[in-house]
VOBA-1610 file (N, C-alpha, C; in pm, whole numbers, padded with zeros to 5 digits, always signed):
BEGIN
Unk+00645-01895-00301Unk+00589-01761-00316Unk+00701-01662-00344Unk+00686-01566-00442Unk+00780-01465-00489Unk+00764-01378-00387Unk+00941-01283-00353Unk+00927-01190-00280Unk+00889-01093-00308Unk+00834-00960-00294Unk+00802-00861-00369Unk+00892-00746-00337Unk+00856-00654-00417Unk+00968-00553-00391Unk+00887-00427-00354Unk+00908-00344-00295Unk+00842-00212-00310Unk+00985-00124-00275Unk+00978-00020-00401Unk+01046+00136-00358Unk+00936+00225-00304Unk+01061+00316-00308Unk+01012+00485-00215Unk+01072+00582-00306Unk+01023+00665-00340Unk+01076+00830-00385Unk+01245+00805-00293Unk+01311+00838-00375Unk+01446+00886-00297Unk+01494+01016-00319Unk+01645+01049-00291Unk+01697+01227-00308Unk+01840+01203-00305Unk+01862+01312-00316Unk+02032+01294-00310Unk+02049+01471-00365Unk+02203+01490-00313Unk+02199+01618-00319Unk+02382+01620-00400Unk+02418+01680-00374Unk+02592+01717-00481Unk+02691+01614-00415Unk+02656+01526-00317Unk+02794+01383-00257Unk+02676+01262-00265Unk+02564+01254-00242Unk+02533+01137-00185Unk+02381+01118-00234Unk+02306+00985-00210Unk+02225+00954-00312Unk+02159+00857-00222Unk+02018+00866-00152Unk+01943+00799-00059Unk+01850+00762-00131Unk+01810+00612-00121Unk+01703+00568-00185Unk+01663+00401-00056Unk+01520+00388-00087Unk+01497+00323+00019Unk+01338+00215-00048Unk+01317+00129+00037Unk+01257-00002+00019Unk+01210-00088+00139Unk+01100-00197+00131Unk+01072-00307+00193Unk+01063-00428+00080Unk+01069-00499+00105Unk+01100-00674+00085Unk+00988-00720+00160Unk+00870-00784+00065Unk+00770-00837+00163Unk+00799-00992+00119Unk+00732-01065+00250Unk+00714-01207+00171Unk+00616-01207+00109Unk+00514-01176+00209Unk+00370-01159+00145Unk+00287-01021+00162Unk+00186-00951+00074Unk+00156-00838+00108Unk-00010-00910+00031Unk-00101-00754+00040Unk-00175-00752-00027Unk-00202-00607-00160Unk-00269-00619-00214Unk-00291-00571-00386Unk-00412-00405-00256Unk-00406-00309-00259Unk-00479-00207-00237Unk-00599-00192-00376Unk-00707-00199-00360Unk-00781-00169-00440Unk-00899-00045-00422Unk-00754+00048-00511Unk-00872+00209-00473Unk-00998+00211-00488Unk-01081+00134-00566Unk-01222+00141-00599Unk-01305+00094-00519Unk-01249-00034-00447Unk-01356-00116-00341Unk-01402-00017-00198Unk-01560+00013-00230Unk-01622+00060-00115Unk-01645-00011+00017Unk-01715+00110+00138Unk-01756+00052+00210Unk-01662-00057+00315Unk-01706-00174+00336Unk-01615-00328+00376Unk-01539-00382+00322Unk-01523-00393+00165Unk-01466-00386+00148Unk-01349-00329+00079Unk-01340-00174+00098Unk-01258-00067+00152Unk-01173-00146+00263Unk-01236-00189+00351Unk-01248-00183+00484Unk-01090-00319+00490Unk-01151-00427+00464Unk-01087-00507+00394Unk-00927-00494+00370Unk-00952-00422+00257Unk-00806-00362+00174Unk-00741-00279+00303Unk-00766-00199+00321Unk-00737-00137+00430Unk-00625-00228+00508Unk-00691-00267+00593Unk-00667-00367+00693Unk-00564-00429+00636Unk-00563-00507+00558Unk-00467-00604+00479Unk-00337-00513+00459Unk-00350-00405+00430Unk-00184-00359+00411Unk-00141-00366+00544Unk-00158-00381+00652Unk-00102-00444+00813Unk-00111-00581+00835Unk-00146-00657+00719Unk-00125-00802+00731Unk+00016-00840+00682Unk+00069-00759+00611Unk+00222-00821+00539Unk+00294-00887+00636Unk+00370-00945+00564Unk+00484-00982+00629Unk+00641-00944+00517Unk+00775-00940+00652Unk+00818-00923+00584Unk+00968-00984+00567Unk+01042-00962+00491Unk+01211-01060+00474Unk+01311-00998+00550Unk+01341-01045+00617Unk+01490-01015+00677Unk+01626-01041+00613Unk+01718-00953+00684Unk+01847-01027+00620Unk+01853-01044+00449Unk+01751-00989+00360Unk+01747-01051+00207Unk+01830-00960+00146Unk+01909-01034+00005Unk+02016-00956-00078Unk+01904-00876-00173Unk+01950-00761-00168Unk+01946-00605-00207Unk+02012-00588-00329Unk+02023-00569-00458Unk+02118-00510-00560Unk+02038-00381-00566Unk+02150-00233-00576Unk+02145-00095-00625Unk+02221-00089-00780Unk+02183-00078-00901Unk+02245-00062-01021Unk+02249+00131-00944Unk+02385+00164-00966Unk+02412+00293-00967Unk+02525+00334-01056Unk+02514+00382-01208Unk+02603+00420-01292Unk+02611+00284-01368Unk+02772+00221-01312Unk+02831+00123-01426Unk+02827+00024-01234Unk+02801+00050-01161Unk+02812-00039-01060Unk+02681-00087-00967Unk+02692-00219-00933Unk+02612-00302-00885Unk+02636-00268-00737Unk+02565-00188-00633Unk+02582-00202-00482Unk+02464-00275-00374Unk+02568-00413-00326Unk+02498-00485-00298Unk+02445-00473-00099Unk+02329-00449-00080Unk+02306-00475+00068Unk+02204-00590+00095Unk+02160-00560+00261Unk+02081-00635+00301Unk+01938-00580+00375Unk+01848-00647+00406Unk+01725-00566+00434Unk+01734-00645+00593Unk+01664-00461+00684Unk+01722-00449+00805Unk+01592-00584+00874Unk+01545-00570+01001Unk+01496-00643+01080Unk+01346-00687+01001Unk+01282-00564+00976Unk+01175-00522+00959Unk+01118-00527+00777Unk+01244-00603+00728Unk+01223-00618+00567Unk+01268-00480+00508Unk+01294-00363+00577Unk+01370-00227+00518Unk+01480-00244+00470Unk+01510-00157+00333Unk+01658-00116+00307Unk+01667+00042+00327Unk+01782+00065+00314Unk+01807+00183+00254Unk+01945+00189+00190Unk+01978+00248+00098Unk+02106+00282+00050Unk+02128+00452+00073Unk+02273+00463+00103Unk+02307+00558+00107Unk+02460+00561+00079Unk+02467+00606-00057Unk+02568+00581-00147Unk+02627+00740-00224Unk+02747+00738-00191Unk+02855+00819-00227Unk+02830+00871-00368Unk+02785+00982-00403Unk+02798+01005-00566Unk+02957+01085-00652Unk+03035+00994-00712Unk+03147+01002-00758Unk+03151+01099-00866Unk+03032+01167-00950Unk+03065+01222-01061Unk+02897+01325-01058Unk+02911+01414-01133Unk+02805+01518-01105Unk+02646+01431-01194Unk+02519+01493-01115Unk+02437+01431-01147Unk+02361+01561-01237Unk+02267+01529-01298Unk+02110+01623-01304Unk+02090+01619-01263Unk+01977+01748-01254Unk+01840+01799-01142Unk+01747+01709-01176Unk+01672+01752-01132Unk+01515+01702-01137Unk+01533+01589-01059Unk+01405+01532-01113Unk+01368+01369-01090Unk+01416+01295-01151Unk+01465+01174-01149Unk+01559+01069-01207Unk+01545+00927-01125Unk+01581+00826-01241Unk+01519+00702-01180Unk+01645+00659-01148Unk+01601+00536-01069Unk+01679+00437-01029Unk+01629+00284-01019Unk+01696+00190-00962Unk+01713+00011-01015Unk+01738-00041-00921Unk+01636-00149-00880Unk+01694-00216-00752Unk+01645-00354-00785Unk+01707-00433-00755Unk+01687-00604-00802Unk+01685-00694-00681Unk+01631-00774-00691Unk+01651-00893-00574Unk+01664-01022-00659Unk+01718-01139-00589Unk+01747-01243-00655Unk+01696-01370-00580Unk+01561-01384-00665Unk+01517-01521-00603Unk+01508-01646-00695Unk+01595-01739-00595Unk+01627-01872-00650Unk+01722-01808-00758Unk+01662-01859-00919Unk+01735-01858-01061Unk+01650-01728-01102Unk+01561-01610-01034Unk+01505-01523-01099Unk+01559-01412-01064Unk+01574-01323-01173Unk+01601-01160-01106Unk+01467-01104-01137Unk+01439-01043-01015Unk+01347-00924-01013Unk+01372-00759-00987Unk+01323-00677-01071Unk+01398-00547-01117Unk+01268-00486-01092Unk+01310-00387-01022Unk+01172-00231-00968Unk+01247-00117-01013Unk+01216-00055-01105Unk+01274+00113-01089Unk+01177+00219-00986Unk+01239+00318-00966Unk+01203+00382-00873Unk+01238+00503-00915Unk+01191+00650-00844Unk+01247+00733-00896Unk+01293+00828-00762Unk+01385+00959-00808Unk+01471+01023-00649Unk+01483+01180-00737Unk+01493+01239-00653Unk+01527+01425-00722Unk+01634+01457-00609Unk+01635+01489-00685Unk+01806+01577-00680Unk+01750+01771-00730Unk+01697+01793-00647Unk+01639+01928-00605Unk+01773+02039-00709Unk+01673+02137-00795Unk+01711+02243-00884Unk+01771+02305-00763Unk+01892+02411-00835Unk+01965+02514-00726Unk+01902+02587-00745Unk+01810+02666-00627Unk+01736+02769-00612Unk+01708+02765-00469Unk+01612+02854-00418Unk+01577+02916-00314Unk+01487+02807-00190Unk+01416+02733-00279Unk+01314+02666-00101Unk+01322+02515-00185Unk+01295+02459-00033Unk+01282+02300-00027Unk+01074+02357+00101Unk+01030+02257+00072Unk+00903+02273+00157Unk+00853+02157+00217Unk+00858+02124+00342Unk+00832+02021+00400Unk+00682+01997+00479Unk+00590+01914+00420Unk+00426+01918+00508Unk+00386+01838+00527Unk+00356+01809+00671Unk+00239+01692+00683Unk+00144+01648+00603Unk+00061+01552+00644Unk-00045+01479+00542Unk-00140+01544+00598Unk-00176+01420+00722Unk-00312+01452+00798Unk-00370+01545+00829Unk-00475+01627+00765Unk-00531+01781+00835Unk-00440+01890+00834Unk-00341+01874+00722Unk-00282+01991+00664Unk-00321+01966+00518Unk-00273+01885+00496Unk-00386+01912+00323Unk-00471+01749+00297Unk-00466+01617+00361Unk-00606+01546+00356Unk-00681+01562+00514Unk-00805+01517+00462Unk-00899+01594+00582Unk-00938+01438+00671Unk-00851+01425+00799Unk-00820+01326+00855Unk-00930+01310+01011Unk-00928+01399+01056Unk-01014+01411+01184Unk-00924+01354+01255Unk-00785+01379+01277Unk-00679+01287+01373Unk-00737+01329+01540Unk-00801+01423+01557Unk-00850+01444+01699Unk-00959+01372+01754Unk-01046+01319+01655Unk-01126+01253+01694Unk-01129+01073+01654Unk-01085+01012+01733Unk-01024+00899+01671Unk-01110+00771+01646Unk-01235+00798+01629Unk-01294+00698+01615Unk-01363+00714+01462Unk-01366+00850+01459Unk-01380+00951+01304Unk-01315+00891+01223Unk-01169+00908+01262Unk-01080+00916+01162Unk-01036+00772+01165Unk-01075+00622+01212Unk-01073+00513+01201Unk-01187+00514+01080Unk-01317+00543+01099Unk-01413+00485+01036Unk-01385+00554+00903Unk-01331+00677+00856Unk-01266+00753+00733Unk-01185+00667+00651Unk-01088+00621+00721Unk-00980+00542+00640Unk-01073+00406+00628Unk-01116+00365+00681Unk-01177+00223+00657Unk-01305+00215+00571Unk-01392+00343+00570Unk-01499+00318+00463Unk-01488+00441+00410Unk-01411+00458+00358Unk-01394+00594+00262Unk-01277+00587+00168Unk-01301+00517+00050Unk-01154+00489-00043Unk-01090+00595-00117Unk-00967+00639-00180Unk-00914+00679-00242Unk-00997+00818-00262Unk-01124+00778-00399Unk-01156+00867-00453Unk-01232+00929-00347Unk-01254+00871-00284Unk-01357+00971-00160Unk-01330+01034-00048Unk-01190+01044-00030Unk-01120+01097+00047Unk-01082+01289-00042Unk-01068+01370+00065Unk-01091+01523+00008Unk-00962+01598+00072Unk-00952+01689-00025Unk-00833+01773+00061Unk-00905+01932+00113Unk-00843+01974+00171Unk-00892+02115+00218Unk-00905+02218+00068Unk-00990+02299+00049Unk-01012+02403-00042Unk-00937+02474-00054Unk-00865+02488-00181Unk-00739+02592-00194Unk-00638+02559-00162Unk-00628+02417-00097Unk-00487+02397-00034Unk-00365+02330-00161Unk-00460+02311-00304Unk-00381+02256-00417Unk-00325+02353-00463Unk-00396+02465-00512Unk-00323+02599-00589Unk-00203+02673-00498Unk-00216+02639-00398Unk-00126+02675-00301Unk+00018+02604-00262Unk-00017+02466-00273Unk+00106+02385-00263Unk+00150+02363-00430Unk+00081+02421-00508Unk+00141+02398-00644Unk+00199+02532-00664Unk+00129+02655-00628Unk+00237+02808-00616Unk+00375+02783-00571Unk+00393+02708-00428Unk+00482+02680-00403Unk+00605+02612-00443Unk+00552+02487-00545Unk+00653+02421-00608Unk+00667+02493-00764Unk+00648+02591-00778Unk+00675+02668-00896Unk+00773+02805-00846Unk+00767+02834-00719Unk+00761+02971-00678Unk+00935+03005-00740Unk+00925+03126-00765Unk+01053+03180-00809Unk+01142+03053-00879Unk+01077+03009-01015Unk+01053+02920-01111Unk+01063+02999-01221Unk+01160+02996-01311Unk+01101+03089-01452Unk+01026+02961-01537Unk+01121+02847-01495Unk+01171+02735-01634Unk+01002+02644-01544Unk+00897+02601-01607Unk+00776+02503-01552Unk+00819+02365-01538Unk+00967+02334-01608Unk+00989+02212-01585Unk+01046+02181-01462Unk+01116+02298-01382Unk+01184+02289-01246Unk+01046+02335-01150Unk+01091+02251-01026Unk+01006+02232-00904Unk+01063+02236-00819Unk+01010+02333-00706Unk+01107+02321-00573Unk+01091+02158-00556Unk+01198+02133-00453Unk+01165+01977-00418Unk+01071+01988-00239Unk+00987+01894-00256Unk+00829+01846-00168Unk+00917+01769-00098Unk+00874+01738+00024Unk+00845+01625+00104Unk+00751+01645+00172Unk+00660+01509+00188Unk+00515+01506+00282Unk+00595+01399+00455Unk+00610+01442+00527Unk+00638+01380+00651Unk+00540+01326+00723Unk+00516+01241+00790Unk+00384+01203+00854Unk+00435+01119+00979Unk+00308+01094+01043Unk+00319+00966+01124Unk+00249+00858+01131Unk+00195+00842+00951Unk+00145+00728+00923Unk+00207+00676+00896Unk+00238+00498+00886Unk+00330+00407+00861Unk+00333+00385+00712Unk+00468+00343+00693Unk+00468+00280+00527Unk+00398+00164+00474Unk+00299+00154+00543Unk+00180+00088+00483Unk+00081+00114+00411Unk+00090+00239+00423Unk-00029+00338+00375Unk+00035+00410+00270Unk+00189+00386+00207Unk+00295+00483+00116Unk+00221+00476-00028Unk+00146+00341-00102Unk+00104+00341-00213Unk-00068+00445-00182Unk-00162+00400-00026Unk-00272+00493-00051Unk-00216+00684-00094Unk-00109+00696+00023Unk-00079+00882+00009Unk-00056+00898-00132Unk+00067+00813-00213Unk+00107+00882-00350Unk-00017+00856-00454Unk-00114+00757-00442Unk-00234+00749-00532Unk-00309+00874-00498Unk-00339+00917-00361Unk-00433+01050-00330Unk-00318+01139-00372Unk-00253+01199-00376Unk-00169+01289-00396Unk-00157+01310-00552Unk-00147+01188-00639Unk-00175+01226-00789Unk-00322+01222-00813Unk-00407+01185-00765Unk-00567+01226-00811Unk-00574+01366-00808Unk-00520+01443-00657Unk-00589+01583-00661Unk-00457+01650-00722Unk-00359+01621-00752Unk-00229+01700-00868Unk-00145+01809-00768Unk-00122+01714-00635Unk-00031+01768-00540Unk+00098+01789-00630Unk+00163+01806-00545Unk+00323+01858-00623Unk+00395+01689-00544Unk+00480+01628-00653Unk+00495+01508-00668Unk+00607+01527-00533Unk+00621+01467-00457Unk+00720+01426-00332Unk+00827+01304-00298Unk+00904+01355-00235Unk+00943+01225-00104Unk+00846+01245-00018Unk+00860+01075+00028Unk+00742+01061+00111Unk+00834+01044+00215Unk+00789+01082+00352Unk+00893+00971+00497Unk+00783+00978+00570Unk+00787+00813+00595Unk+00678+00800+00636Unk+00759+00730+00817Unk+00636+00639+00907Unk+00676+00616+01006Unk+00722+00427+00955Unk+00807+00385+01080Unk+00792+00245+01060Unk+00730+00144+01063Unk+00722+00054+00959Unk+00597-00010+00878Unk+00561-00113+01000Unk+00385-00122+01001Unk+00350-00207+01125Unk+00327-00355+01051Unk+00347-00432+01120Unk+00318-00614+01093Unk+00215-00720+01170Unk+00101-00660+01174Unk-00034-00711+01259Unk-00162-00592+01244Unk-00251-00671+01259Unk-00409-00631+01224Unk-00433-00541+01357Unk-00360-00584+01443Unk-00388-00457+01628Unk-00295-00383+01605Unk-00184-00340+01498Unk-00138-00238+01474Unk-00199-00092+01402Unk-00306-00173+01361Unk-00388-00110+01259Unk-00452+00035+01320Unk-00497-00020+01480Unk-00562+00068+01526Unk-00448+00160+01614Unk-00361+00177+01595Unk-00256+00205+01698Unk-00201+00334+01555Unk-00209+00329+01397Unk-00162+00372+01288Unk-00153+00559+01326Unk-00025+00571+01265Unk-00058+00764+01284Unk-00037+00762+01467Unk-00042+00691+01534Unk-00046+00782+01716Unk+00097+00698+01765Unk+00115+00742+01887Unk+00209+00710+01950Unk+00340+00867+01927Unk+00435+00791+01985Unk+00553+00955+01914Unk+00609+00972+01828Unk+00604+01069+01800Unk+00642+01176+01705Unk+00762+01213+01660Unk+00827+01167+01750Unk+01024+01224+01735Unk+01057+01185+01602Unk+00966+01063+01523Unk+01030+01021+01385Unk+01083+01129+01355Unk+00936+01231+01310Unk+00904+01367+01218Unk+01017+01469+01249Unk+01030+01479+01378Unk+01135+01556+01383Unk+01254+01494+01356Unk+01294+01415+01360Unk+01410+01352+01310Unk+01437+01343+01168Unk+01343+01326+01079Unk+01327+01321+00981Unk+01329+01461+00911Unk+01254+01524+00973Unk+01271+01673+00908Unk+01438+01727+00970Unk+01446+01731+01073Unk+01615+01756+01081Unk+01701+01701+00961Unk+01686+01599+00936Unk+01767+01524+00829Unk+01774+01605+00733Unk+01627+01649+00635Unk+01626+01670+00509Unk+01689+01852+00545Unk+01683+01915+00644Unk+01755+02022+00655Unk+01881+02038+00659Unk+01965+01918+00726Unk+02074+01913+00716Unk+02176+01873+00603Unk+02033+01768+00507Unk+02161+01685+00399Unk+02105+01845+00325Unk+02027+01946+00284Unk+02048+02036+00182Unk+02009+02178+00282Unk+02154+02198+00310Unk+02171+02322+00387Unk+02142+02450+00315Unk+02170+02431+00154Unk+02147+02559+00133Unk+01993+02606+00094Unk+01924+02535+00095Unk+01769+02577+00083Unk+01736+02655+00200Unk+01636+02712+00156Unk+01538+02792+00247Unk+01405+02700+00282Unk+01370+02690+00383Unk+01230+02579+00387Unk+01126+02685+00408Unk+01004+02610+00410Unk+00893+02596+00431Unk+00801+02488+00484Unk+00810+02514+00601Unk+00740+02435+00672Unk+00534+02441+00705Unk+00506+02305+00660Unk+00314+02348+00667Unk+00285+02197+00781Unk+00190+02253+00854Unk+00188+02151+00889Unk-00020+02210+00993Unk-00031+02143+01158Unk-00200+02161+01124Unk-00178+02127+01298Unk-00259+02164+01398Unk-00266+02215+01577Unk-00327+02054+01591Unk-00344+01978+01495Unk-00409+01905+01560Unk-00339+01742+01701Unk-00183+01744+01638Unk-00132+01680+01692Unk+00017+01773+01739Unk+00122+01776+01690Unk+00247+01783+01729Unk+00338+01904+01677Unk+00244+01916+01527Unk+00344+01985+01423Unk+00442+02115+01478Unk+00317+02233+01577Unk+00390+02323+01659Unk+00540+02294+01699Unk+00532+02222+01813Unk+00628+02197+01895Unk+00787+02194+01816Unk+00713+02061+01732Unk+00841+02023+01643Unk+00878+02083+01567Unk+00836+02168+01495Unk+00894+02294+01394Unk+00906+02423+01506Unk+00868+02422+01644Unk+00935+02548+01675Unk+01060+02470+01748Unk+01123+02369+01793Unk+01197+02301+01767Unk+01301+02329+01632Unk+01258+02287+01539Unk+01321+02267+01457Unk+01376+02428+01399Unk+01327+02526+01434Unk+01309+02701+01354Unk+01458+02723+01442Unk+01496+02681+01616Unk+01583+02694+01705Unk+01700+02613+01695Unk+01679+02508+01600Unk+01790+02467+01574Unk+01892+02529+01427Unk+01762+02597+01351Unk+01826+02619+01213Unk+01735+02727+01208Unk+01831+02868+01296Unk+01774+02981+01257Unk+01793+03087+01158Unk+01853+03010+01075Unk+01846+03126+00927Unk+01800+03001+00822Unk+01754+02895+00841Unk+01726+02820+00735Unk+01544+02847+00676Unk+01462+02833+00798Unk+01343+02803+00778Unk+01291+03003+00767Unk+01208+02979+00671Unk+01165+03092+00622Unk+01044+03126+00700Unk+00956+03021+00675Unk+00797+03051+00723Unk+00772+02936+00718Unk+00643+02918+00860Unk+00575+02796+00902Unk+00421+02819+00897Unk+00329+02751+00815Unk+00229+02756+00823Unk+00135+02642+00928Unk+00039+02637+01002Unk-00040+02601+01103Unk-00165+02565+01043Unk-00249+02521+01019Unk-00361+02504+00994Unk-00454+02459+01135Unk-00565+02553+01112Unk-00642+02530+01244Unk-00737+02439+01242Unk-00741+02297+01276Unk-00827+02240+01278Unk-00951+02235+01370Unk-00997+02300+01488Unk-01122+02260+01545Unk-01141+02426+01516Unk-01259+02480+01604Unk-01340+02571+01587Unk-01256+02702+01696Unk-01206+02696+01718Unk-01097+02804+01813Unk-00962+02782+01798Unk-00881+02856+01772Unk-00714+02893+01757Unk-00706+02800+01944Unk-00553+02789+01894Unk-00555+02680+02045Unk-00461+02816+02108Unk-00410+02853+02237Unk-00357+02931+02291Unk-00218+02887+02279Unk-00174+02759+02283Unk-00024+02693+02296Unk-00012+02757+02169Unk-00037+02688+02078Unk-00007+02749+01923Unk+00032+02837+01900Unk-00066+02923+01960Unk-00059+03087+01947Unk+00090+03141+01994Unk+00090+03100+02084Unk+00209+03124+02180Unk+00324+03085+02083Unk+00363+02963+02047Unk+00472+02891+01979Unk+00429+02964+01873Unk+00412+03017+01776Unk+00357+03128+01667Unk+00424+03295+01685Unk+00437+03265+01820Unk+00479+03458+01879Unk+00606+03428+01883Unk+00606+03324+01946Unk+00781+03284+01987Unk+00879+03284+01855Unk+00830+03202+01724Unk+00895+03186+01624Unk+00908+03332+01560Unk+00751+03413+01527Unk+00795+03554+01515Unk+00927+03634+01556Unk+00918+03645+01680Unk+01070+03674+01759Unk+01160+03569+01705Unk+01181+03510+01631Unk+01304+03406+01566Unk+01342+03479+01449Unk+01198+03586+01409Unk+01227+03644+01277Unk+01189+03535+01175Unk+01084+03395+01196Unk+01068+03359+01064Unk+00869+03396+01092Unk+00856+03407+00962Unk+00720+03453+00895Unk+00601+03323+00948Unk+00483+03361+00969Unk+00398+03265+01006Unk+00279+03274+01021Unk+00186+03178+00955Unk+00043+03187+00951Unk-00046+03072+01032Unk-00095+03089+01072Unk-00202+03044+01171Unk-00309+03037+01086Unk-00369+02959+01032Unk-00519+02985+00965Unk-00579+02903+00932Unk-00733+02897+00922Unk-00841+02817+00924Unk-00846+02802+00738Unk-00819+02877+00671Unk-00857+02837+00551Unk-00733+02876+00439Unk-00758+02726+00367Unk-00602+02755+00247Unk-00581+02924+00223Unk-00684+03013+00192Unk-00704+03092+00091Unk-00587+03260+00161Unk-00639+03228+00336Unk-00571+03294+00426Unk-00444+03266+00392Unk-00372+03124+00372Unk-00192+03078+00336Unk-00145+03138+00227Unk-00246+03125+00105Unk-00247+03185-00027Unk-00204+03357+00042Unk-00312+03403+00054Unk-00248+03584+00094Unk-00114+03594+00161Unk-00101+03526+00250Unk-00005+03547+00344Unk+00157+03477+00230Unk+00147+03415+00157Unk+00252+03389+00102Unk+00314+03465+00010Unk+00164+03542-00043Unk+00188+03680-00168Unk+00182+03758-00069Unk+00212+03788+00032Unk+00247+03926+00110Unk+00372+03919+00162Unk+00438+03786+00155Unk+00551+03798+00215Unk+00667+03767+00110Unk+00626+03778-00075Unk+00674+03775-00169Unk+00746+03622-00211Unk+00676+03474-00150Unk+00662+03351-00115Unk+00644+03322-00273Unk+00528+03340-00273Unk+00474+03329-00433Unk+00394+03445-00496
//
């Protein structure tokens, strides 16, 4: 049986150049169209993989071949020194594995974020797809009989995250640079970027959580802690210091905490944090962590509907 390869969106900024991967032995094929069970099915099966340890890695970068290995869990990552100046934008990259007498070759692609003003970092779940993470038997039976196309994002929340990746933009070909953070596992990395180009999100890095390997992981997907996210979002603040962020994220699990967290560690970085209210009452903690960041001096919306984020971003000259 051939190994397979899967990339990830990577980045890299003016020294260094992160790009990342799993090595399965075996996986299964996601099929956006299959309803119902078998939805249900497909589903499930991306927590059946298995995956390679220890396997040789080739990075083609420039005129050189950089060779690693994939960690416990079938992960790579490279994180490689850039010797000579790159382009902006989005730009691909090459990663090979060598089985038996075969080479197998995946390109992938990574941005290297335009010099300008914001980087914007947002959750998935119930900040822009409509997840029901509070109610968990909801949001089991959602992902399992509800495929691709039938999955919805909040109203207004596209023209809004697309204002954003244009904002203080003359040139349409430059985009602030996206990342979607979550605490769904990289099992689910091909369902987010298929929903994300149906409704014409603004194209991303994804960081997702670490990939599960069993069918009782399945139900465990998205919960447990959270520190990834913050860890992860620390990162992308630190490797590109000079952006301004934007942080979006939704009351229903963690996002508060960790971005008022994160506003105290990097208080001239983060501009404004948006909240999305998911049940039928503003929560009081929120509220509170909302007043607190105010007094930090960064900008912030609390609100039940995209259209409220929309105003509040043209009032604070955002977009």
């Amino acid at each position: 049986m051939k190994p397979i390869l899967q990339l990830y969106r990577g980045y890299a900024n003016e020294e260094e150049l992160i790009v990342m991967g799993h090595v399965f032995k075996r996986t299964y094929d996601y099929d956006f169209q299959k309803k119902n069970f078998k939805n249900a099915t497909s589903i499930i099966n991306q927590f059946r993989i298995k995956t390679l340890q220890n396997f040789d890695i080739y990075l083609k970068c420039g005129t050189q071949e950089i060779h690693t290995k994939t960690l416990d869990d079938g992960y790579f990552k490279f994180c490689i020194p850039l010797e000579k100046e790159t382009s902006f934008g989005w730009m691909e990259y090459e990663v090979s594995i060598k089985d038996e007498n075969e080479i197998l070759t995946e390109k992938g692609s990574y941005i290297r974020p335009h010099k300008g003003k914001l980087g914007i970092i947002s959750d998935i779940d119930d900040t822009f797809l409509i997840s029901h993470t509070q109610n968990f038997f909801k949001k089991i039976y959602i992902l399992l009989f509800k495929n691709v196309n039938d999955r919805k994002v909040f109203t207004d929340v596209v023209p809004h995250y697309q204002a954003l990746s244009s904002a203080g933009r003359n040139n349409k070909e430059e985009e602030n640079a996206f990342f979607y953070v979550s605490s769904s596992e990289w099992n689910l990395y091909r369902f987010i970027v298929k929903f994300t180009k149906i409704h014409n999100l603004p194209r991303a890095v994804i960081l997702l959580k670490d990939i599960k390997r069993g069918i009782t992981d399945f139900f465990m997907s998205g919960r447990g802690n959270h520190d990834h996210k913050f860890d992860k979002i620390k990162h992308v603040l630190e490797f590109y210091p000079n952006l301004k962020y934007v942080l979006l994220g939704d009351d229903s699990q963690h996002d508060p905490v960790l971005y008022e967290r994160i506003c105290k560690i990097f208080p001239v970085t983060v501009k404004a944090v948006y909240i999305r209210q998911t049940g039928k009452h503003q929560k009081e903690a929120t509220k509170k962590i909302m007043k607190n960041l105010e007094n930090l001096e960064v900008s912030v919306c609390y609100y039940k509907n995209s259209s409220e984020a929309i105003m509040h971003s043209k009032s604070i000259g955002l977009i």
